[in-house]
Each structure stands twice: as structure tokens, then as C-alpha cells.
ZATOR-408696 format. One record per residue (C-alpha): x, y, z. Coordinates in steps of 0.001 Angstrom, whole numbers, plus 500000, padded with zeros to 6 digits. Example, Ala and Ser with C-alpha at 12.3 -4.5 7.8 and 13.67 -1.06 7.14 Angstrom:
512300495500507800/513670498940507140/
//
This chain:
847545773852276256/850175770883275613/849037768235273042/848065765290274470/850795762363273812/851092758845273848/853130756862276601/856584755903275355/857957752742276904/861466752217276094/863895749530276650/865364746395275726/865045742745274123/866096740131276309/867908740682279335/869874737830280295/873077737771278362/876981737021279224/878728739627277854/876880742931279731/878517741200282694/880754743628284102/879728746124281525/875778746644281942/875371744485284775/877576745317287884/880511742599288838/878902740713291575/875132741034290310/873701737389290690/871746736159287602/868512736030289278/868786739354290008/869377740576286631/865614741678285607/865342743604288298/868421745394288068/867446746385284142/863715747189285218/864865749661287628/866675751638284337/863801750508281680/859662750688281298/859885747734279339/861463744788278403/860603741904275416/860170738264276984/862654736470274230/862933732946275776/858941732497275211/860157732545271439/862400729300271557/859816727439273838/856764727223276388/858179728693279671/856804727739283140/854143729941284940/856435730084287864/858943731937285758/856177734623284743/855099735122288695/858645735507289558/859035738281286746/856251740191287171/857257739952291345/860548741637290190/859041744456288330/857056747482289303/853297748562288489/854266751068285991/856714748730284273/855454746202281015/856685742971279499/856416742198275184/856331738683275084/857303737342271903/855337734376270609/856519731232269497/858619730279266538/856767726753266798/853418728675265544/855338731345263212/858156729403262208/857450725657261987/853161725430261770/853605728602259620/850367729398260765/848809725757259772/847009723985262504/847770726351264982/844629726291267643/846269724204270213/849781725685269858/847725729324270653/845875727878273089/849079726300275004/850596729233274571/847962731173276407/847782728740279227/851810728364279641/851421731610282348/851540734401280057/848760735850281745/849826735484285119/852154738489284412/848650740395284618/848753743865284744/852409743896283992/851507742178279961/852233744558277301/852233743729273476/852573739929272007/855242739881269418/854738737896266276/857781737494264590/857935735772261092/860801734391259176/862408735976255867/861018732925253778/857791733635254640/855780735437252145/852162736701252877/849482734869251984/846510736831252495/844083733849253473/846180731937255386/847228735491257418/843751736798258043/842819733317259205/845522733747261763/845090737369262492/841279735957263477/842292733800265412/843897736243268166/842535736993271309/841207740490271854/841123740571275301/842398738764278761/838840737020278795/839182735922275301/842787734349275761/841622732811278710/838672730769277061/841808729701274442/844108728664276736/841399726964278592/841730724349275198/844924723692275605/846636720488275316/845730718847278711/847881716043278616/851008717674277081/850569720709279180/849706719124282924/851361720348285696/852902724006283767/849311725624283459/848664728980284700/844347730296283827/844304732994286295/840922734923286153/842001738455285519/839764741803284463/838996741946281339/841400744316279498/842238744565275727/845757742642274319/847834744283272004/849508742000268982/852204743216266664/853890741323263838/856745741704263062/858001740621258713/860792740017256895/859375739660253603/858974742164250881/855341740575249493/854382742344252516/854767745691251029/851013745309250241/848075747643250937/845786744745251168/847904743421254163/848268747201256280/844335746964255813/843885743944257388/846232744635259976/843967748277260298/840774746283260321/841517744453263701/844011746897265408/847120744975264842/850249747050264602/852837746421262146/856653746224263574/858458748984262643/861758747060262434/865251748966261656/867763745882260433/870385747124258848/868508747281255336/868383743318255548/864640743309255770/861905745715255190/861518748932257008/857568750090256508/856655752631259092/852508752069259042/850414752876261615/848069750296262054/847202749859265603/846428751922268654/849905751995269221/853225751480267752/855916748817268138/859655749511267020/862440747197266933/865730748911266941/868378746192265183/870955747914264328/871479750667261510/874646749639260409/875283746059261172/872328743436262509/872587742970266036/875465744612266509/876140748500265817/875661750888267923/873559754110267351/874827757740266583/873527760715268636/872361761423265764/870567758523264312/868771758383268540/867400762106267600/865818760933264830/864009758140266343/863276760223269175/861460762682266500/859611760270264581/858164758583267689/857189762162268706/855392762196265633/853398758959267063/852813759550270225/851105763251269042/848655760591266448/850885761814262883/853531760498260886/856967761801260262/856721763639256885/858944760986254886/857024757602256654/858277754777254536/854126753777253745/852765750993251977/849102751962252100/847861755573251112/844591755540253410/844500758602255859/845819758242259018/843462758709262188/845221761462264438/844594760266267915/847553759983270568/849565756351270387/851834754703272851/855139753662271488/856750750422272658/860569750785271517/863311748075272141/866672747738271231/868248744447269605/871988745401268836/873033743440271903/875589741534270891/878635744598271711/876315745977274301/875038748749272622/871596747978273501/871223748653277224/873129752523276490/870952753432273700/867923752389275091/868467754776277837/870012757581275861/866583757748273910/864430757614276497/866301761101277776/865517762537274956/862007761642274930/862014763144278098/860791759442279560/864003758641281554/862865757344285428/865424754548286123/868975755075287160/871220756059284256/872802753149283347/876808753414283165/879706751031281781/881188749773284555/884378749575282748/884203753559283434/883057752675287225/885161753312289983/886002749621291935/884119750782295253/881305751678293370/881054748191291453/881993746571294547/878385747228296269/876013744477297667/872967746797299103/872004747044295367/868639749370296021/866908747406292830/867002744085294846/863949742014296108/863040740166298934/861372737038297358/863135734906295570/862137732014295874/863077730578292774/865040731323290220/863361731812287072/865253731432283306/865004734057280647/865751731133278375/867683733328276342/868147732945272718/870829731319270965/871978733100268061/869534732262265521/867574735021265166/864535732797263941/
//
């Protein structure tokens, strides 16, 4: 009898970006098409402009329209409540947050990213306060959002009354005070899962299981952002998140907390970061082959593409509806 795994949902951060024109993207591809082309190829994709500022519900409709059933967004939180409020005062920015049309993706909402800055060291009050102050569920983020900021948020308001299904958070650090037992327990106390974030050695890599699942942010080995990764370096990935989807750890997890691991099966969420040469969109794909995950059309540099094949406009990835066109709000360059 097989052993019962996790899902693994692999794919990419951000999806709108000028140079995979003509490289990821096929030459003649209209922006607003762009999701839909890279959700055809990918499970998953992380929801970066939602990091810079509040986007419009109209813009999460018109994403979730343009993806399939099977398919799941990250959204990553704002830098406003991470980055600025450093977790201070930070009811109303949840509860806009909440009510900005995050939920109207529905079905299609996968984990909510919490990214914190390098100068932010943990505080273990101020970061359980915080941690307790996350909805648990699609009912419990819709009584926060329902105290948002009325004024500031009229008219860009989405509270759609959804089933009740359990939200998955993951935080993401950059700090090495986090190397702390005391903060993988909290984190293991209210099913939180801790970013397992490969950056180049900038930051710190801690591979804890902490949640039901596991969330893995694929930087760059060799330079931030940018390299590429070996065959090599995308079999050992694919091994270790193996090892999480069966409910272990690889043999030489990087641990900061010495409490037994549950073995139950885990879902992976995997995305890859090193976008600025275009490695991400390749590698993405080459590990979900060998994860054995791979549904979407391989994707191919179209560099290597033959000009009638690039040339195409029956694109079988295209929708119907589109009857606006929605903004990624893609980052600029600061990486927050």
C-alpha cells in the first residue's frame, strides 16, 4: 500500500513582469492574459502586489475567473502591517485587509504570507499578540474585515459570505533572534507554519515544521533573486519536500526546536523568487516533474521556439470574460 502524501503545489511569485516577455510569456501574449497563461503551467501562484498596497476586489474576481478549481493563490500580506505598524496598532489595517476582496478569491485562497523585514527582531509579546490576532477561518476573517475602516475603505469592499473553511498563515523572517524554540512553539501552538526561505545565505534558513503544511520560498541559492537552480540543487528540494509531504523531516533539517515532530501527511506550497533572469518560471516547472506533480503545459523559452509556433493567437489558456483588466501591481525592486 503507497503512503499517503501531502499535495504539492508548485509555482511561482508574482507573475506580471517585463522581462519573461518573449522568453516565458509568448510574443504577442496581452498583459491581461498573463495569469492565465502561467496558471495553465502552475498549481499556484503568490499574490505580490497585495504586499505594496490594498488591491481592488474587482482585481481578485477577475483572478480567481482566470484560474481553475484545482488551482490556489498565496497572498502576501501587507508591508504597511509588517513593515511600517511593525505589528503596533494593527486591528484596522487586518481588518481592511480582509475586506479589500481577499476573500472573494474563495475557494481558489491558499496560504497568507507574512513577510517581515531583516531589522525586525522577535519580540515574543508583541508576536504572539499578533499571531492572536489572525483569523482561523473564512467566518472569522469575515467578522474582521466587517471592522474595517468604513470611510477610508468605501466603495473597494468585498464581505462575501463564504463556507466556513480553515486559513492557512505562514511567516516568513529575516532575523536570526528568531532562531528560538520559544518562537517555533508558538508558531506550533496555533498551526502557523514557518517559511522555509532559501536566500542565498543572506537570511536564515530554519526548516521547522510548524503547521499542517509547509511553505517554501525558493530565492535563489547562489545569488538573491537571481540564480538559477542546478539539476541538482531541484533533486534535493524535490527530496526534502518528499520528506514533508510523507509527515518527516529530511535527516539533516536545519531545526531550531528539538520537540518531536507529529508524522501526519503535509501539503507543500513551493514558489520560486529568482525572477529577475527568468529562472523562476523553468525551475518551478522542472520540480514539479520531479515531484511527479507536473499538469500544465511544459513551459519552454521561446527564444528556443520556432516563429510559427510563437506566432499563435488561439492560445488554448485564454478566457472569455474579460471584462476588466485587473493589475498584479507588481513589485518594484525592494524586496521589503
Amino acid at each position: 500500500m503507497a503512503q499517503q502524501r501531502g499535495r504539492a503545489y508548485i509555482g511561482i511569485s508574482g507573475w506580471r513582469y517585463a522581462p519573461w516577455r518573449g522568453v516565458f510569456y509568448p510574443p504577442g501574449l496581452v498583459q491581461r492574459e498573463e495569469l492565465a497563461f502561467a496558471a495553465a503551467t502552475f498549481s499556484t501562484i503568490e499574490i505580490n502586489g497585495t504586499f505594496y498596497s490594498l488591491q481592488r476586489p474587482d482585481y481578485f474576481r477577475e483572478w480567481r475567473q482566470q484560474t481553475s478549481a484545482a488551482f490556489r493563490f498565496a497572498v502576501k500580506a501587507p508591508r504597511y502591517i509588517t513593515h511600517i505598524r511593525r505589528l503596533r496598532d494593527i486591528e484596522k489595517p487586518l481588518a481592511n485587509f480582509f475586506a479589500s476582496g481577499v476573500l472573494a478569491l474563495d475557494d481558489r485562497l491558499g496560504p497568507l504570507l507574512w513577510q517581515f523585514p531583516p531589522s525586525f527582531a522577535y519580540d515574543e509579546a508583541r508576536f504572539s499578540r499578533f499571531l492572536d490576532q489572525l483569523p482561523r477561518t473564512t467566518h472569522e476573517a469575515l467578522a474582521l474585515a466587517r471592522r474595517r475602516e468604513t470611510t477610508r475603505m468605501r466603495g473597494r469592499t468585498a464581505l462575501p459570505r463564504l463556507p466556513e473553511r480553515p486559513l492557512r498563515h505562514a511567516v516568513e523572517i529575516r532575523h536570526e533572534s528568531f532562531r528560538s524554540a520559544a518562537f517555533a512553539q508558538a508558531l506550533r501552538q496555533r498551526g502557523v507554519a514557518l517559511v522555509v526561505a532559501d536566500t542565498a545565505g543572506r537570511w536564515p534558513l530554519i526548516e521547522e515544521v510548524t503547521a499542517d503544511f509547509v511553505y517554501l520560498r525558493l530565492h535563489g541559492d547562489k545569488a538573491l533573486y537571481e540564480s538559477g537552480y542546478s539539476a541538482q540543487a531541484l533533486d534535493w528540494w524535490a527530496t526534502r519536500i518528499d520528506a514533508w509531504r510523507l509527515g518527516t523531516q529530511p535527516d539533516d533539517a536545519r531545526r531550531i526546536d528539538t520537540s518531536p515532530l507529529s508524522r501526519r501527511p503535509r501539503d507543500v506550497y513551493c514558489y520560486f523568487d529568482n525572477d529577475v533572469k527568468v529562472h523562476a518560471p523553468f525551475d518551478a516547472y522542472d520540480l514539479s516533474v520531479r515531484l511527479g506533480v507536473a499538469a500544465g503545459t511544459p513551459p519552454r523559452r521561446q527564444s528556443d521556439a520556432a516563429d510559427g509556433e510563437t506566432a499563435r493567437t488561439d492560445w488554448p489558456w485564454r478566457r472569455t470574460s474579460h471584462a476588466t483588466r485587473p493589475r498584479e501591481a507588481r513589485r518594484p525592486k525592494s524586496r521589503g
